[in-house]
KOLDO-710000 format. One record per atom (N, C-alpha, C, O, CB): residue number from 1; atom name; x, y, z. Coordinates in pm, whole numbers, plus 32768, in hexadecimal, padded with zeros to 4 digits. Glycine has a CB too. Layout:
<atoms>
 num atomo   px   py   pz
 NUM    CA    X    Y    Z
...
</atoms>
This chain:
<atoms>
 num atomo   px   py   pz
   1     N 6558 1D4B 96DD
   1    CA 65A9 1CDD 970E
   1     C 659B 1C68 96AF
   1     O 652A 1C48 9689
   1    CB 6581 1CB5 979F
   2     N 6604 1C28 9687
   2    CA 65F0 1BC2 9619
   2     C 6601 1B37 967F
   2     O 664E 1B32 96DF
   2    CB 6671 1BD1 9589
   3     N 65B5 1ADB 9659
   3    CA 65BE 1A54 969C
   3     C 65FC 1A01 9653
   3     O 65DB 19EE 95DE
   3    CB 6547 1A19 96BD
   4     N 6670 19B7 9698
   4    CA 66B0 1939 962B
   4     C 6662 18E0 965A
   4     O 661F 18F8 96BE
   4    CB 675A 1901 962E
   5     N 665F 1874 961F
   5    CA 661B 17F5 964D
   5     C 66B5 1798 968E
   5     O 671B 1793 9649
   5    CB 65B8 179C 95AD
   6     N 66AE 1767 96F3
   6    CA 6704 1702 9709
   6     C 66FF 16B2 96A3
   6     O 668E 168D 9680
   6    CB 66F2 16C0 9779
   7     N 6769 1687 965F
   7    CA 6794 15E9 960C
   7     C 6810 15BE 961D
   7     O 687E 15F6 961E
   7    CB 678D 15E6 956B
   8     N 67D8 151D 962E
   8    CA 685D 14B4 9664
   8     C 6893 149E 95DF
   8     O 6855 144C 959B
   8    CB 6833 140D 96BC
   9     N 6903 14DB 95A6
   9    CA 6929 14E6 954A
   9     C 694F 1463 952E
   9     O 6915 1428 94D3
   9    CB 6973 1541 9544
  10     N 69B1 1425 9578
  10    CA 69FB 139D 95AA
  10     C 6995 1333 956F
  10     O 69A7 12E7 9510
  10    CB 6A0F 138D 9665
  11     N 6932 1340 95B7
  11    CA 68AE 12DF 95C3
  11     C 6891 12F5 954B
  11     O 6879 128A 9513
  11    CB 6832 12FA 962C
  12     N 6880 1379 94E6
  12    CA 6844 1376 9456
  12     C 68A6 1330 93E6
  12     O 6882 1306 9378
  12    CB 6826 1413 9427
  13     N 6948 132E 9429
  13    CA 698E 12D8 93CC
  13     C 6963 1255 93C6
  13     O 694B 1211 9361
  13    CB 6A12 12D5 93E7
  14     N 695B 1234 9447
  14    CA 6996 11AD 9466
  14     C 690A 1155 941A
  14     O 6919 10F2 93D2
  14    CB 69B7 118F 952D
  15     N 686C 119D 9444
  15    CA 681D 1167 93F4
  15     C 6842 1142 9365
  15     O 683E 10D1 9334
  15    CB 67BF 11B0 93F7
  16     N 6870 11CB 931B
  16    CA 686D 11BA 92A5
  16     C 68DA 1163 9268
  16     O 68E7 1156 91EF
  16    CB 6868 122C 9276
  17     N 6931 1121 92CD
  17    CA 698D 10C2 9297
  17     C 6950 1036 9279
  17     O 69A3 0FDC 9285
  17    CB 69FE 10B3 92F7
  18     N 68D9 100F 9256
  18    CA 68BB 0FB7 9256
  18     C 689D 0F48 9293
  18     O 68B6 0ED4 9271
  18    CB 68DB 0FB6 9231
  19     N 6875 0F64 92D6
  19    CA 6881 0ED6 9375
  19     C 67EB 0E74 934A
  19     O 6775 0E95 933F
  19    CB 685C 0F42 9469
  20     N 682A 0E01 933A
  20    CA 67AB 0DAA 92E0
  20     C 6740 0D6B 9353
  20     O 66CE 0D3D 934D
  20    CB 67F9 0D0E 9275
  21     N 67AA 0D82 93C6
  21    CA 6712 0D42 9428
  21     C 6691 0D91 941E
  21     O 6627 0D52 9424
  21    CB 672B 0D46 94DB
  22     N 6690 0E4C 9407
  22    CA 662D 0E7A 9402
  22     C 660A 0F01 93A9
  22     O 65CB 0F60 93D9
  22    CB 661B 0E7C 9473
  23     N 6640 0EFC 9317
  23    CA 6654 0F34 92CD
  23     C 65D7 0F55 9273
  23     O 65B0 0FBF 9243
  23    CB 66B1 0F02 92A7
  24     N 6598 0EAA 926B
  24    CA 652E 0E96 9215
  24     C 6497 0F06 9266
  24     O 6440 0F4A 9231
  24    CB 6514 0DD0 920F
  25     N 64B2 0EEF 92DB
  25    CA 6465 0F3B 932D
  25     C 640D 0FCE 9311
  25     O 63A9 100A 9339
  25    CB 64BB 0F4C 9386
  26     N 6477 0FDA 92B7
  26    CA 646B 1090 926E
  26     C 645B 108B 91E8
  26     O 649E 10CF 919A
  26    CB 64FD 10FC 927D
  27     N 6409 1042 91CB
  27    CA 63EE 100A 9126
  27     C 6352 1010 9133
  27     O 6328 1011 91A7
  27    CB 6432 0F4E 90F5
  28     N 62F9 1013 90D0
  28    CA 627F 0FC6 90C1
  28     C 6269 0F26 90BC
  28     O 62C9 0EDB 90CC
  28    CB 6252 0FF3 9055
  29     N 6203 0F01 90A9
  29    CA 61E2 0E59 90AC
  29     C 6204 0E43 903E
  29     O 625F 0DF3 9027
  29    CB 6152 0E1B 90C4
  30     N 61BF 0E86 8FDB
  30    CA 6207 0E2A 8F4C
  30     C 6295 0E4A 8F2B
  30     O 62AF 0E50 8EB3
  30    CB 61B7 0E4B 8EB3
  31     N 630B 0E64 8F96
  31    CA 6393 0E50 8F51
  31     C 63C6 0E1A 8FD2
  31     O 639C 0E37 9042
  31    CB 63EA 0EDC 8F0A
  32     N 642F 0DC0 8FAF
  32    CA 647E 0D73 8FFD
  32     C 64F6 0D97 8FDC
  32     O 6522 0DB1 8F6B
  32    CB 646C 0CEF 8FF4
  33     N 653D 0D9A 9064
  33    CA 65C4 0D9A 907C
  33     C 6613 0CFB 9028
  33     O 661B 0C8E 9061
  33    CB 65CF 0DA3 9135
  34     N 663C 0D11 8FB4
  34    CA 6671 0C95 8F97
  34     C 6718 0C8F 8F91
  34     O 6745 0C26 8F63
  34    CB 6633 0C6D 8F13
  35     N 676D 0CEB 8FB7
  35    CA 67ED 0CEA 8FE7
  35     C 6824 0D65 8FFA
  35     O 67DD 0DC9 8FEA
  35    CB 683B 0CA6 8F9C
  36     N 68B8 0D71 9023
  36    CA 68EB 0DF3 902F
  36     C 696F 0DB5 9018
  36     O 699A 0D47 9038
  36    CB 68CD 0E4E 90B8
  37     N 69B8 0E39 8FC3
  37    CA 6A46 0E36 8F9C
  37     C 6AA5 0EAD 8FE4
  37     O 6ACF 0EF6 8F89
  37    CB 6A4B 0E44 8EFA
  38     N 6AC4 0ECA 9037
  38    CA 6B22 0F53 9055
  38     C 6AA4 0F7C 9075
  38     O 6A4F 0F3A 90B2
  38    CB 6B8A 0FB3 8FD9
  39     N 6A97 100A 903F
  39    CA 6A66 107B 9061
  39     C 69D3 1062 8FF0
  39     O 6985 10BD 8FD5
  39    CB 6ADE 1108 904A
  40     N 69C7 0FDD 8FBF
  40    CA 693F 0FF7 8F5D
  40     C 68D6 0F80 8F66
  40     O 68F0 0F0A 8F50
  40    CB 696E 1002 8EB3
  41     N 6859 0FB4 8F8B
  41    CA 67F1 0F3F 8FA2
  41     C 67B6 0F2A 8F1C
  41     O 6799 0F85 8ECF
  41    CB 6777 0F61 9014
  42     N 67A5 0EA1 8F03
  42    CA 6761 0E59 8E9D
  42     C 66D9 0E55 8EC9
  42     O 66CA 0E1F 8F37
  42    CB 6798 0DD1 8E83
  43     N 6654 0E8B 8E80
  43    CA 65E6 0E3D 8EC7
  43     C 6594 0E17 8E46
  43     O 6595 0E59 8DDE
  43    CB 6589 0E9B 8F42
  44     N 6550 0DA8 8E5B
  44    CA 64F5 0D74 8E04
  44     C 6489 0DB8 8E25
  44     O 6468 0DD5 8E98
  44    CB 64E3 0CEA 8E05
  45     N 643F 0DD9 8DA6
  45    CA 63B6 0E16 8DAF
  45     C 6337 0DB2 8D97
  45     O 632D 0D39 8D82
  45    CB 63B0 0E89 8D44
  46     N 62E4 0E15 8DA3
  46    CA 6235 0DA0 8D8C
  46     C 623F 0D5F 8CF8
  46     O 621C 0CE9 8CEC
  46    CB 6171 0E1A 8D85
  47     N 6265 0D99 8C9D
  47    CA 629D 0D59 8C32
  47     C 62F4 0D26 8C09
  47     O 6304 0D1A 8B90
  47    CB 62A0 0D79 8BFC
  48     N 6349 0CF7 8C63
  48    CA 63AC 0C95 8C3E
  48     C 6431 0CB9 8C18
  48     O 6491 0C6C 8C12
  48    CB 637E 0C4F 8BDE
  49     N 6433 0D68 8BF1
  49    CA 6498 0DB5 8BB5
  49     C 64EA 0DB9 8C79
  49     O 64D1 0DA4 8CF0
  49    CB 644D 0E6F 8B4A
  50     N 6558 0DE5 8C13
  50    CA 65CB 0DEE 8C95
  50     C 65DD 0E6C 8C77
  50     O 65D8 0E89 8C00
  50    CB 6663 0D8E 8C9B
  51     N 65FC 0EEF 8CF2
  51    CA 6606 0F54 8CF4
  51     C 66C1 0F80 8D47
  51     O 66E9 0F32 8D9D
  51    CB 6576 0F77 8D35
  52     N 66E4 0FAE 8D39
  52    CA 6748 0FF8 8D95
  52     C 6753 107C 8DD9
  52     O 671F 10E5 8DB2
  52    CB 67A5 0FFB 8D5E
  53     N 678E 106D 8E2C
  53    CA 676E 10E8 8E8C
  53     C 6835 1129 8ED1
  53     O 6887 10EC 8F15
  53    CB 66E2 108F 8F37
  54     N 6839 1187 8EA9
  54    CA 68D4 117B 8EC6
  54     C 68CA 11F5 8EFA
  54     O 689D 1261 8ED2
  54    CB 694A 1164 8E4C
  55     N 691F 11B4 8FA5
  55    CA 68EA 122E 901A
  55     C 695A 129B 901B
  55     O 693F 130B 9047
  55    CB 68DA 11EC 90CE
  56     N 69E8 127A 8FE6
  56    CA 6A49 12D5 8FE2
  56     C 6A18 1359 8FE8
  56     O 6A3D 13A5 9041
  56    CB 6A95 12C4 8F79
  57     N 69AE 1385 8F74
  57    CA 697A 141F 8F71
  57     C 6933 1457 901B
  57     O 6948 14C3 9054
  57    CB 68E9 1423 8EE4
  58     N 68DF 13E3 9049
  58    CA 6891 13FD 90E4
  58     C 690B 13FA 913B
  58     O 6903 1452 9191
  58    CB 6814 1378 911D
  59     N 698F 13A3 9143
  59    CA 69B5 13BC 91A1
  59     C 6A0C 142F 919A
  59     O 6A2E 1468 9201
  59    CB 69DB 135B 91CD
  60     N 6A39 145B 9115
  60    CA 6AA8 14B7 90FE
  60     C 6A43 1555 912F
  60     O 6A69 15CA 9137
  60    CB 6AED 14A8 903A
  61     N 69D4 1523 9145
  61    CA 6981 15C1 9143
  61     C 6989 15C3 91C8
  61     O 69B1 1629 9200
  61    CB 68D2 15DA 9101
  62     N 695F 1542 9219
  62    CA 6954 1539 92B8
  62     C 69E8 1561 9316
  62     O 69F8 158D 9387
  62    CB 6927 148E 92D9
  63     N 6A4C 1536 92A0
  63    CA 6AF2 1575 92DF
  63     C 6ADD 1618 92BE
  63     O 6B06 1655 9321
  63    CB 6BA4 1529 9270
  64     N 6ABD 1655 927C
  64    CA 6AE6 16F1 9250
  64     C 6A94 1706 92D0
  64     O 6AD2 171A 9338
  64    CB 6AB1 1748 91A3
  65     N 6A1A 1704 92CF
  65    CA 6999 1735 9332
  65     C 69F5 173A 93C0
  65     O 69F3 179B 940B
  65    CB 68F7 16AF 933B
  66     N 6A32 16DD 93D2
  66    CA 6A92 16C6 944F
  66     C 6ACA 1737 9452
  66     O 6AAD 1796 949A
  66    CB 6AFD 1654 944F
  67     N 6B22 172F 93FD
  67    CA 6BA4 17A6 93F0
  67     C 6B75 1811 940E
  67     O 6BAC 1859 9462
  67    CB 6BEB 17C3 9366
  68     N 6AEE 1838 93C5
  68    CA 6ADB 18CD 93E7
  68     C 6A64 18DE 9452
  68     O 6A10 1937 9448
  68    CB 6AB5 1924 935A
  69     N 6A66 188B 94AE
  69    CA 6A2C 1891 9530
  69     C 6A84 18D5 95AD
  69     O 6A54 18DB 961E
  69    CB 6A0C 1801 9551
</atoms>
């Protein structure tokens, strides 16, 4: 018997759309949430460098996963 795991697929978009009230939440201490554009978070690191993070690939994976549920 194979077990699926329930996932709120909905709920895995909607996180990954960026929502700045609690985004930073899912980061370590030394990087900060320092903005979001569309679909891509900016965060400053412990060094001062700015990193990007562009969720298109997480959410486009979290839509297929849907589909073939």
């Amino acid at each position: 018997m194979k077990l699926t795991p329930m996932i709120d697929y909905e709920d895995l978009i909607f996180q990954a759309k960026c929502q700045l009230d609690n985004v930073s939440d899912y980061f370590d201490e030394d990087a900060s949430l320092h903005r979001c554009e569309g679909n891509t978070l900016f965060m400053i690191l412990d060094d001062g460098s700015e990193a990007r993070i562009d969720l298109d690939p997480i959410i486009d994976f979290v839509a297929a996963m849907k589909e073939l549920r």
